[in-house]
C-alpha positions in Angstrom: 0.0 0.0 0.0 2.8 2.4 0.9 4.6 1.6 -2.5 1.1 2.6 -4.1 0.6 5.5 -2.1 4.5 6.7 -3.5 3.5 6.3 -6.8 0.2 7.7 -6.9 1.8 11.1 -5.4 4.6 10.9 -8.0 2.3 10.9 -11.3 -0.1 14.0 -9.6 3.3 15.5 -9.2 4.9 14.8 -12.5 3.6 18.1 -14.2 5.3 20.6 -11.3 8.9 18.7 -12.7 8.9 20.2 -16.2 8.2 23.9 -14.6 11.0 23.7 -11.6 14.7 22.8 -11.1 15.9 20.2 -9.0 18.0 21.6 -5.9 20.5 18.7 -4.5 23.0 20.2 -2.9 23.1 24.0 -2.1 23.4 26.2 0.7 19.7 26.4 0.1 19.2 22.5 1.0 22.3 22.0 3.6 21.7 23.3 7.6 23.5 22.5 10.7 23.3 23.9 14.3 25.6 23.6 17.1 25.7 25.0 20.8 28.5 25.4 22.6 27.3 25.7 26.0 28.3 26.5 29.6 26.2 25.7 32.7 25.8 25.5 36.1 23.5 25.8 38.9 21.8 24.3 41.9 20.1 21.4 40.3 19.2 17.5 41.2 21.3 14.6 39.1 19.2 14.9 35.4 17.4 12.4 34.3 19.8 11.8 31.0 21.9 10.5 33.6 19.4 8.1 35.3 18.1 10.8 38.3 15.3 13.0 38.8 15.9 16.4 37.8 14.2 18.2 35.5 16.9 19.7 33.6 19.0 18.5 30.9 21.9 19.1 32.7 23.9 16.3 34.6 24.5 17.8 37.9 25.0 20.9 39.8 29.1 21.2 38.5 29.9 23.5 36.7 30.6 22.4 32.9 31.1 23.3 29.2 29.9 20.8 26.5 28.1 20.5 23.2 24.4 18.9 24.0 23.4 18.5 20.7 24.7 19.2 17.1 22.3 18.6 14.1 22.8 18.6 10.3 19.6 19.1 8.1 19.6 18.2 4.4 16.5 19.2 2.0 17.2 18.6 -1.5 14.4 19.4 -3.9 13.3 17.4 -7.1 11.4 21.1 -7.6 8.1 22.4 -6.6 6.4 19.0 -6.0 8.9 17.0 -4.2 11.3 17.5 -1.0 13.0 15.5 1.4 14.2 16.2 4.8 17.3 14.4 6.9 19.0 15.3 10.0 21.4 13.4 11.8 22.5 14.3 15.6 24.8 14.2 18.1 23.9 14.1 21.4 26.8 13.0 24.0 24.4 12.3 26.5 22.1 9.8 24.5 22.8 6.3 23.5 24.0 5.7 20.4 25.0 9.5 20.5 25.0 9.7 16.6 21.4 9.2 15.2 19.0 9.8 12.3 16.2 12.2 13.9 14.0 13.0 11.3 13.9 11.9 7.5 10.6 12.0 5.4 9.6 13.0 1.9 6.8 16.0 1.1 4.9 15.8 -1.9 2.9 19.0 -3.1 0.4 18.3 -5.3 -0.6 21.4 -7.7 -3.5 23.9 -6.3 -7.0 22.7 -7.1 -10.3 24.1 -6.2 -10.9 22.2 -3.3 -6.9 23.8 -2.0 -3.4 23.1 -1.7 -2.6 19.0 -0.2 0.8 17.9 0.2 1.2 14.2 1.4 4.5 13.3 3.7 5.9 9.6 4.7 8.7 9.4 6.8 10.0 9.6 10.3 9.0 12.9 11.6 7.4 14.7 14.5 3.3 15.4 14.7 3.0 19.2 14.3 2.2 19.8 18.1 5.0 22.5 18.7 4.9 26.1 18.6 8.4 26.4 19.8 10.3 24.7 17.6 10.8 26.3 14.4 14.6 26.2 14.3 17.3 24.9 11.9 17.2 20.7 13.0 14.0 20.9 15.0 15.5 23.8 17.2 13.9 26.6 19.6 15.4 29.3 17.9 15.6 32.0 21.1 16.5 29.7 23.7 17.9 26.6 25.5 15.2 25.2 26.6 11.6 24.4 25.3 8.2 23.9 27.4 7.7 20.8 29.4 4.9 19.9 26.7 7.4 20.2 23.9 10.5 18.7 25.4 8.4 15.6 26.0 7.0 15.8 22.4 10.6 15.6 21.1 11.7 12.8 23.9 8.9 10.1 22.9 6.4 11.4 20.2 8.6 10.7 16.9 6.3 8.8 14.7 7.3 6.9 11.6 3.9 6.9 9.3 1.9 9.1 6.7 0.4 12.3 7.3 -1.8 14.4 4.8 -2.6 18.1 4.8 -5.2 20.5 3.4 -5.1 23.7 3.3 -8.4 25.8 2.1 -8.9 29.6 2.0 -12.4 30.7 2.9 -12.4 34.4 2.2 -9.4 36.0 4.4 -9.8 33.0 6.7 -7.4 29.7 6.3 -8.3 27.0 7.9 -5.5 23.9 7.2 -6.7 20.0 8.0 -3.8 17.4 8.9 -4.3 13.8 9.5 -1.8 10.8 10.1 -1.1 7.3 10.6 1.7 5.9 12.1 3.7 3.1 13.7 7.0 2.7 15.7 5.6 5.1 18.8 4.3 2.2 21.2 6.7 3.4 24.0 5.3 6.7 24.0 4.6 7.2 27.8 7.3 5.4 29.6 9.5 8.3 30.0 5.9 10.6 31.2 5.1 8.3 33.6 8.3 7.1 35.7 10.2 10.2 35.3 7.5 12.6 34.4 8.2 16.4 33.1 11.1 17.6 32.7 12.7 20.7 30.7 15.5 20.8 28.2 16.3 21.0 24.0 17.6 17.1 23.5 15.3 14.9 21.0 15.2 11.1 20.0 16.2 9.3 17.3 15.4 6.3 15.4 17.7 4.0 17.8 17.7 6.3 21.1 17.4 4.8 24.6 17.0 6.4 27.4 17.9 5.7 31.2 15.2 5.5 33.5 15.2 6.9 37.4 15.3 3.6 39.7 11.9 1.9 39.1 9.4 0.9 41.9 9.6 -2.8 43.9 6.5 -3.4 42.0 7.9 -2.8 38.2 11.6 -3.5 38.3 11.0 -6.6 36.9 8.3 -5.8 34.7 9.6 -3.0 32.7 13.4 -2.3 31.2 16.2 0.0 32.8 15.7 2.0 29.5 13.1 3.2 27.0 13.4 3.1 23.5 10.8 5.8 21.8 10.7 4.6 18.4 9.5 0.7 18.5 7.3 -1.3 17.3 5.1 -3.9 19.4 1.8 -4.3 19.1 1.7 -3.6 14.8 -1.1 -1.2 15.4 -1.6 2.1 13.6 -2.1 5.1 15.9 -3.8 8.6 14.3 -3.4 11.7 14.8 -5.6 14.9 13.7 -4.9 18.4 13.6 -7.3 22.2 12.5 -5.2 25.2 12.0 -7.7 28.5 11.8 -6.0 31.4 10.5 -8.8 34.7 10.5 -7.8 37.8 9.1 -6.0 38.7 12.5 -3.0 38.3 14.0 -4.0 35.1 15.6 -3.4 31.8 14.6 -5.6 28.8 16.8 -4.9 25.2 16.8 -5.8 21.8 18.0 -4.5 18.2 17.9 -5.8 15.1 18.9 -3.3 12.2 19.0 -3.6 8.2 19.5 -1.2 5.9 19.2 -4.0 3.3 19.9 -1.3 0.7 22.0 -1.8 -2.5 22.8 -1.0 -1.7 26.8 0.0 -5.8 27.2 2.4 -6.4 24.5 6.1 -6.5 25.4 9.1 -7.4 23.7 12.5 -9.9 25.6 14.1 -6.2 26.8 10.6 -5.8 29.0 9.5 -2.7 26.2 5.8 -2.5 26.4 3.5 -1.2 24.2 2.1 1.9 26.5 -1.7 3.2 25.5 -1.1 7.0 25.1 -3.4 9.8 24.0 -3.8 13.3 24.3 -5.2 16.7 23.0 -3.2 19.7 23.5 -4.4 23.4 22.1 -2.1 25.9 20.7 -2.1 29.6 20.1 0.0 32.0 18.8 -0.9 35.8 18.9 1.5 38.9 17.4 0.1 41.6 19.7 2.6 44.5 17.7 5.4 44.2 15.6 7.7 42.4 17.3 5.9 40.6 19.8 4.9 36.9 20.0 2.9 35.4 22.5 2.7 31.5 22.1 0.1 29.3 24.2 0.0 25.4 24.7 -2.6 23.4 26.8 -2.3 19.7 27.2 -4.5 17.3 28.6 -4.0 13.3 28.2 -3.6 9.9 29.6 -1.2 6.6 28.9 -1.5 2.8 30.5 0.7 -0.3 30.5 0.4 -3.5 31.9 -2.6 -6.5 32.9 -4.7 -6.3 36.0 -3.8 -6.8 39.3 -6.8 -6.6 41.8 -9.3 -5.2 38.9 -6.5 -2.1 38.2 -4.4 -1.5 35.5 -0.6 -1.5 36.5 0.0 1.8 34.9 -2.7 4.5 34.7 -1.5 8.2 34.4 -3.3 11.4 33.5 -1.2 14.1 32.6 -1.4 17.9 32.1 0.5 20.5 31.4 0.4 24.3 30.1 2.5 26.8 29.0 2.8 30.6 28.0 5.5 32.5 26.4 6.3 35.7 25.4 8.9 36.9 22.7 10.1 40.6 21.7 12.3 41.1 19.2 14.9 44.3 19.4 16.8 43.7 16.3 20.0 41.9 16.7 18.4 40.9 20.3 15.3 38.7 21.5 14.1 38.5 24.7 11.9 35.9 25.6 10.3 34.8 29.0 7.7 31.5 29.7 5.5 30.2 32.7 5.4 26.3 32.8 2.5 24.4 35.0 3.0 20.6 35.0 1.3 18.0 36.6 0.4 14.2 36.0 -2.2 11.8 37.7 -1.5 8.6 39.0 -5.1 6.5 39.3 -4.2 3.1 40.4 -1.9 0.9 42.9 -0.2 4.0 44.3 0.7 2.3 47.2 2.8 0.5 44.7 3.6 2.4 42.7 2.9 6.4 43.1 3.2 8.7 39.5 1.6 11.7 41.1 3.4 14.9 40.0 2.8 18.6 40.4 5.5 21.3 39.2 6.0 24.8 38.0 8.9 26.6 36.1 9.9 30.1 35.0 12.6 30.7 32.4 13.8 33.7 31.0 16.6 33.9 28.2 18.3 36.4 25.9 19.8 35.9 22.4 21.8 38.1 21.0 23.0 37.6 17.2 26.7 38.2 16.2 26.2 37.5 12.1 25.1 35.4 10.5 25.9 32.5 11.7 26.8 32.8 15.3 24.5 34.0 18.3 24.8 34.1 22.0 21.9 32.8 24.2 21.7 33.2 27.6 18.8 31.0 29.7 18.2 31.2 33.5 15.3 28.4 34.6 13.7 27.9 38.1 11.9 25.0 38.3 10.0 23.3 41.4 8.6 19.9 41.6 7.4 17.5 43.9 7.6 13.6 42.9 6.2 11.1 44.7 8.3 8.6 42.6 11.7 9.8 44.1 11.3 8.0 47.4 12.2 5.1 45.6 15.4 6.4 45.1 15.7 7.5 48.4 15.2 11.4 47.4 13.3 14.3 48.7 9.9 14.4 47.0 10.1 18.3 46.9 13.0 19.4 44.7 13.7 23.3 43.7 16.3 23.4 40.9 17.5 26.7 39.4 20.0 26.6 36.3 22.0 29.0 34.6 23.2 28.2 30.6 24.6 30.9 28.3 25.6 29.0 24.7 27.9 30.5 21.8 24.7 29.4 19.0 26.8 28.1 15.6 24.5 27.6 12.6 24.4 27.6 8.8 
């Protein structure tokens, strides 16, 4: 069917090739990004390294490192078809080069009923406001939203997704909807770790370390997570409205499924979690210059059989976000309010997933050229986690982190 699906797009494409140039290899189609970054602060062990804190920092040292570099190739075949590639590095993920993203668009020509494009790939659902960078980036600072960082941790799906887009007078309102595989994992990380704040993303092979587990599930689920694996060889879904009036307002909305089979599990104890959620998105220029961007998420994600009529894992989750951007020329400064919570609804004496949190982070970029920038991030963030007493922490933790990052990028 997918082979089908390829070809079908290729033949309504084939008349945009004789009216547009293929584009390889340019400067148009090659993009990397790179931060050289220096940190410290009063913060818990992070959870790249297996603890609970909410940062993507390791500890509270004091430190200069690269967290992630990213190379982005689109080449063009001309209007109707483009590809997309990036490869990372990430020192503190496992393997710590990866493929992140890699899909092909195809744009078929403008017909009465609008503009549809079809892509297939390995790519992330369009939930995110922030990230409109070179490579998947948050272009103004180091960190994104708890709803986003989790979105680039465990919701890469590899699947088909169809858009279109329809003017209605001065209104636009765009329709997305996908299919998709390869995200049955989505969850774990939400539910034994919970929120947490930073700029790393997953890749096709990525595992990530889990905080010590619960008595009840350390032999039921893995020491890691791997965020893009297939288990039960179900298709989830995912739909999206974009409304864009004749304002400067654009409002959005996802709903997202991955429709997992919560009892499936592979030999490395990887289970098939049963995630879903609808987040709400808006983005408002109030004057020129000014941004204000708006996320609400509310969902839920379960694993496991019954055990005295409950599920092992049942978790509602919610989060929110608002940030504010202003742009001064060759500086941007940027501030956003974090709320965070999730829900644990069964065996908590168990095995407890309740969380409630807060952050405020405030950063400033400032562009050299071109090609370089400096950032500078300051982030409070407080938390308490019932799931830390099973590493023998303090429930309550109050971390506060300070980053500034030379920003190289072509």
């Amino acid at each position: 069917m997918r082979r089908s699906l390829v070809l079908a797009m290729l033949m309504l494409a084939a008349p945009a090739f004789a009216h547009a140039q293929a584009d390889l290899v340019s400067r148009e189609t090659l993009h990397g990004i790179a931060d050289v970054r220096a940190a410290t602060g009063d913060v818990a062990q992070g959870w790249v390294d297996g603890g609970s804190g909410k940062t993507g920092l390791a500890d509270d040292r004091a430190r200069i490192d690269v967290p992630r570099a990213a190379i982005t190739w689109t080449p063009s075949l001309g209007f109707a078809v483009r590809g997309h590639v990036t490869v990372q590095y990430e020192p503190k993920a496992s393997p710590k080069l990866d493929v992140n993203e890699v899909f092909v668009d195809f744009r078929a020509p403008p017909t009465g009923l609008g503009r549809a494009s079809v892509k297939l790939g390995v790519f992330y659902p369009p939930v995110s406001l922030e990230h409109t960078g070179t490579a998947w980036t948050t272009p103004d600072m180091l960190s994104a939203s708890a709803i986003n960082s989790w979105i680039g941790e465990e919701v890469l799906v590899r699947g088909v997704e169809v858009t279109l887009r329809h003017d209605f007078g001065a209104h636009e309102v765009t329709a997305q909807g996908a299919a998709f595989g390869w995200n049955d994992t989505s969850g774990t990380l939400l539910s034994f770790r919970g929120w947490a704040l930073h700029g790393l993303t997953t890749g096709l092979h990525t595992e990530w370390e889990l905080p010590p587990l619960s008595p009840f599930m350390q032999f039921k689920q893995g020491e890691e997570t791997y965020p893009a694996r297939e288990l039960d060889h179900r298709a989830g879904y995912y739909a999206r409205l974009e409304w864009r009036p004749p304002a400067p307002v654009v409002l959005s909305a996802i709903y997202y499924d991955n429709a997992g089979n919560r009892v499936a599990v592979d030999h490395q104890l990887q289970w098939a979690w049963e995630t879903r959620f609808f987040d709400a998105g808006l983005r408002w220029e109030p004057a020129a210059g000014t941004v204000v961007l708006a996320q609400v998420m509310n969902g839920e994600t379960l694993m496991g059989y019954r055990q005295n009529g409950q599920i092992w894992i049942d978790v509602g989750y919610r989060a929110a976000y608002v940030l504010a951007r202003r742009d001064l020329g060759a500086d941007v400064l940027s501030g956003r309010l974090d709320w965070f919570q999730t829900r644990d609804r069964t065996l908590r004496d168990l095995d407890d997933n309740t969380e409630n949190g807060w952050a405020a982070t405030a950063a400033w970029r400032h562009r050299l050229n071109g090609n370089l920038a400096v950032i500078v991030e300051a982030q409070h963030i407080r938390s308490s986690r019932a799931y830390r007493a099973y590493a023998g922490e303090a429930r309550l933790q109050n971390e506060t982190a300070l980053q500034t990052a030379l920003r190289v990028s072509f």
